[in-house]
C-alpha positions in Angstrom: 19.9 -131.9 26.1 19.2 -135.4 24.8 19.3 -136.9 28.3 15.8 -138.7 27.3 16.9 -139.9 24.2 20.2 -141.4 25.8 18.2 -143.2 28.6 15.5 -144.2 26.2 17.3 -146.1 23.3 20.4 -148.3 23.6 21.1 -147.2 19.4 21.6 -143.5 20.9 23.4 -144.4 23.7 25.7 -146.3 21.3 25.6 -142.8 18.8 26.9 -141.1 22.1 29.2 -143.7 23.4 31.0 -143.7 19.7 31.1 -139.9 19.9 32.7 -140.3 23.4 35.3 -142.2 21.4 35.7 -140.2 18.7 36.0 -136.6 20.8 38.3 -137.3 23.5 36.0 -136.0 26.5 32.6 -136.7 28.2 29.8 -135.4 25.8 27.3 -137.6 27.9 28.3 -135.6 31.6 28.4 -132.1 29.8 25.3 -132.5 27.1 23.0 -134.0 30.1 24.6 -132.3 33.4 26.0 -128.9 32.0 27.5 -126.6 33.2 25.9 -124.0 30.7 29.4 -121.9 30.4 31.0 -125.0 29.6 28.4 -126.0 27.0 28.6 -122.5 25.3 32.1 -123.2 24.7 32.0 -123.7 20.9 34.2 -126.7 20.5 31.8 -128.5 22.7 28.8 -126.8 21.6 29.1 -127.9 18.0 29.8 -131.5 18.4 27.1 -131.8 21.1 23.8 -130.2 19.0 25.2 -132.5 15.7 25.0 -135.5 17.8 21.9 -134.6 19.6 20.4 -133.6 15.8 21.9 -137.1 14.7 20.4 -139.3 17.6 16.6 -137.9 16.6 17.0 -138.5 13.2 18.4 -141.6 13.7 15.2 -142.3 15.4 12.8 -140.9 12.6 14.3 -142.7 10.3 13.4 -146.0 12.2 10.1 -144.6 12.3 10.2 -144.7 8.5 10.3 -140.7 8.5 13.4 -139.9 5.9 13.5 -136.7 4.2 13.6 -135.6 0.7 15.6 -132.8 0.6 17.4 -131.8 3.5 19.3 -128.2 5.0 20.8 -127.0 7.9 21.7 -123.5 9.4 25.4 -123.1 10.0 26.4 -126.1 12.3 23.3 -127.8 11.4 24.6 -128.4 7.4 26.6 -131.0 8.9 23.9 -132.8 10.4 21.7 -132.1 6.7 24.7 -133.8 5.0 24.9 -136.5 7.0 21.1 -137.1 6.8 20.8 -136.8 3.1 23.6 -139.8 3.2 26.5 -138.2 1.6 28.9 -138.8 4.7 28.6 -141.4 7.6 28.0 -140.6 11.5 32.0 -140.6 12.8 33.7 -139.2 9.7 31.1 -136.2 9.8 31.9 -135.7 14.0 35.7 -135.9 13.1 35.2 -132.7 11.3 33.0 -130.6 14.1 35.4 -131.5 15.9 38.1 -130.0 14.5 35.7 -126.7 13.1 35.0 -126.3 16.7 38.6 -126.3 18.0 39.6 -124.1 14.9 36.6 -121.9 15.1 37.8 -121.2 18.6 41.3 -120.4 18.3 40.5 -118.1 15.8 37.7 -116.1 17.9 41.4 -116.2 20.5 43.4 -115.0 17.9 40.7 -112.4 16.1 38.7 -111.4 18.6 35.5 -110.5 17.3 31.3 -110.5 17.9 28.0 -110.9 16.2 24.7 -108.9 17.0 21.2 -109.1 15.5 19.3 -106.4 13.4 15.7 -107.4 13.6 13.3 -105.1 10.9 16.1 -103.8 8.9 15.9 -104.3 4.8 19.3 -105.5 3.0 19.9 -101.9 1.9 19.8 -100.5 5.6 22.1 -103.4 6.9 24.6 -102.1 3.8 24.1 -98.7 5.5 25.1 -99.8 8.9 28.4 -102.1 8.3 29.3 -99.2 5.6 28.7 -96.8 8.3 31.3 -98.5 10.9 33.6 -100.4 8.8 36.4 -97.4 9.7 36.6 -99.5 13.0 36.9 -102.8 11.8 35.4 -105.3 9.8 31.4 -105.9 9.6 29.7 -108.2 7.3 26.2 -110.0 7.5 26.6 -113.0 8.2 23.3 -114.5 8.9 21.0 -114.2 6.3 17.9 -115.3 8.9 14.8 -114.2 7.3 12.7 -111.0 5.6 13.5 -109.3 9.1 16.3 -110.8 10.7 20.1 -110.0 9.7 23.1 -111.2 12.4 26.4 -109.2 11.6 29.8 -110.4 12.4 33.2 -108.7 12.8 35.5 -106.7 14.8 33.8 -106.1 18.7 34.8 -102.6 18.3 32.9 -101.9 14.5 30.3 -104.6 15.6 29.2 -102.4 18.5 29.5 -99.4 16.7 26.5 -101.2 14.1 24.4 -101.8 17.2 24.3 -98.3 17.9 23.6 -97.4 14.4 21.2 -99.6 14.3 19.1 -97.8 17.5 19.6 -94.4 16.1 17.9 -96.0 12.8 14.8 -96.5 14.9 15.1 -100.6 13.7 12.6 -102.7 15.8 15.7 -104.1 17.4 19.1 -104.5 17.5 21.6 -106.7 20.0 24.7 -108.0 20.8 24.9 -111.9 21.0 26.6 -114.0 23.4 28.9 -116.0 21.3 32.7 -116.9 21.3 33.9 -115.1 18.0 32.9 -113.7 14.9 31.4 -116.7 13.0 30.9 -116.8 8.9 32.9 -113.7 8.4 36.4 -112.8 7.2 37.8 -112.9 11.2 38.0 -116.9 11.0 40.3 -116.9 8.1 42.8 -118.5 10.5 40.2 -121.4 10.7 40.3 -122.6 6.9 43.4 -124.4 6.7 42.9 -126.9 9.5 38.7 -127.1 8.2 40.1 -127.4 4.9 42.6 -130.8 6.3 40.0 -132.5 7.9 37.4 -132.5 4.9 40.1 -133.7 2.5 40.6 -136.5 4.8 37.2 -137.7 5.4 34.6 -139.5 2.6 32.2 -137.9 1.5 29.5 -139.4 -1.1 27.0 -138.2 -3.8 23.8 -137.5 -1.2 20.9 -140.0 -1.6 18.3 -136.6 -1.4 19.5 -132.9 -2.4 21.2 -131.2 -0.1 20.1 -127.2 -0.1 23.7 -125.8 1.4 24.4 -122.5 3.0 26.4 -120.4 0.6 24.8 -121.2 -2.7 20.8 -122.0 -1.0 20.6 -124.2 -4.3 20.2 -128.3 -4.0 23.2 -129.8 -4.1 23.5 -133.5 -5.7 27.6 -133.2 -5.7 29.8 -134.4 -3.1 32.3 -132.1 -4.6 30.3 -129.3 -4.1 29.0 -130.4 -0.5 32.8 -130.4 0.5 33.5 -127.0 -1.3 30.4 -125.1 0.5 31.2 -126.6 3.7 34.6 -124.7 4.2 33.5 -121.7 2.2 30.6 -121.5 4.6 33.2 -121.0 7.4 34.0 -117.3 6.3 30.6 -116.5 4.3 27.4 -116.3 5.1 24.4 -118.1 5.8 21.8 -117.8 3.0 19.2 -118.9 5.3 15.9 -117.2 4.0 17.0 -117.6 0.1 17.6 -121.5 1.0 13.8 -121.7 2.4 12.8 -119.7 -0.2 14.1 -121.7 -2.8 12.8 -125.2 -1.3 9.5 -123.1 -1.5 10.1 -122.7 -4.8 10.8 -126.2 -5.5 7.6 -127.8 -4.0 8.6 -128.7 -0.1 5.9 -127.4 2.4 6.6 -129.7 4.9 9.6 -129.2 7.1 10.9 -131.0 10.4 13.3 -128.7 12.3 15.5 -131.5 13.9 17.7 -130.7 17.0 17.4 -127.9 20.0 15.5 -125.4 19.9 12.6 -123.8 18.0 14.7 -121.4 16.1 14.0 -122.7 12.7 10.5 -123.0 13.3 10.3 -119.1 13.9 12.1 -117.8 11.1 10.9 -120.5 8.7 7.4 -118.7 9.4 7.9 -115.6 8.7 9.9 -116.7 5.2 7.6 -118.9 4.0 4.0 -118.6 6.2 1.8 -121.0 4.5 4.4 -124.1 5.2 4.1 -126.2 7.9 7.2 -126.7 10.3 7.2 -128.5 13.6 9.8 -128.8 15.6 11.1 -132.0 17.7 13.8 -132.0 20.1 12.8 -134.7 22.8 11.6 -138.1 22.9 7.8 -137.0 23.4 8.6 -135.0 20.3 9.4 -137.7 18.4 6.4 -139.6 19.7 4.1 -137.1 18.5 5.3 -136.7 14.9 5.4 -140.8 14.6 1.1 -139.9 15.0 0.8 -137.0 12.7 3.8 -137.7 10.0 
């Protein structure tokens, strides 16, 4: 992941060499070389997709491709902030940093796990976390798209939902392989140290609106960006309302920037006459300098 990018452009290898810096260990050796359990390890994870997202839209933007509005799922908000201009490259990195390391102790010290309910409406995914919450807690906490809800809680109650879920005769439903239970009450413990390290970096007024995960309204604050980045931490991810409002206020157009196709999936079935392509490599980047 990003190996091409890194080899290709002495401005991203400087982006990783800073980040090097910045994170205390070797992002270069475990973004390019792996090993994948080490990678999934969410305080590496998250700081090595923001850089990656950062280095390609450092090189759109010396294309001359710069957005005008700009979101991101989970994670990705950090890189949308930092896009949209309203905090710089190293102060936004010196916060993953620390909402990885905090996002993992509390997955230590509250055990929990997410799962996905694929064709359920909101009123069924009530049903289901009302159905198990006698074994812990359950919330959604992905808000993906018209058919997609991830849940989040206690593993006992969150397998318990996927169960449900079957017996409901729902197109799908599965347990993900992730380190804790993410945007629900279970990272509490998180919010103190997330809540530090935003106090102590800048953050500006953004030069393009940022749509932000807990309100999926434009943002034009830097108030507000710092509020809904740590209340994002225990809430959820308004994913399809946030495409459905930047539907709603003209945007048709969307570059999904980063790993993965993801975006590009669930942005289709939300809003299905917008385009959306997504770019992730140098050849990626190549392509969209042609068709932008």
């Amino acid at each position: 992941m990003g190996r091409d990018l890194y080899d290709g452009y002495r401005e991203v290898r400087e982006l990783y060499d800073e980040a090097v810096d910045i994170l205390g260990f070797d992002l270069r050796r475990v973004s390019f070389e792996g090993p994948e359990e080490q990678l999934r390890e969410t305080h590496i994870t998250q700081p090595a997709l923001f850089v990656h997202s950062l280095a390609l839209d450092l090189l759109l933007k010396q294309q001359g491709i710069s957005p005008e509005a700009t979101a991101g799922h989970s994670l990705g908000e950090y890189s949308a902030v930092v896009s949209a201009g309203a905090m710089d490259f190293a102060a936004a990195l010196e916060v993953v940093k620390v909402r990885g390391e905090q996002m993992s102790r509390a997955g230590e010290t509250a055990p929990g796990a997410m799962a996905a309910i694929i064709g359920a409406t909101e009123d069924q995914i009530q049903e289901i976390c009302a159905g198990v919450s006698a074994s812990g807690v359950v919330v959604p906490a992905n808000l993906n798209s018209p058919d997609q809800v991830i849940i989040s809680g206690d593993r006992k109650a969150v397998d318990q939902a996927v169960d449900l879920a079957k017996k409901m005769n729902l197109r799908r439903a599965i347990r993900l392989n992730v380190s804790g239970a993410f945007h629900s009450p279970l990272m509490t413990s998180a919010r103190q140290g997330l809540q530090v390290a935003l106090e102590s970096v800048e953050i500006r007024d953004p030069k393009v609106p940022v749509y932000q995960n807990v309100t999926a309204m434009p943002e034009h604050s830097a108030a507000k960006i710092r509020d809904n980045l740590l209340l994002q931490l225990e809430n959820p991810v308004r994913w399809e309302a946030t495409i459905r409002q930047m539907g709603a206020d003209g945007f048709s157009y969307f570059l999904e920037v980063g790993a993965g196709k993801v975006l590009q999936g669930l942005n289709r079935r939300t809003l299905p006459d917008s385009e959306i392509v997504s770019l992730g490599t140098d050849e990626d980047i190549g392509e969209i300098h042609v068709t932008a």
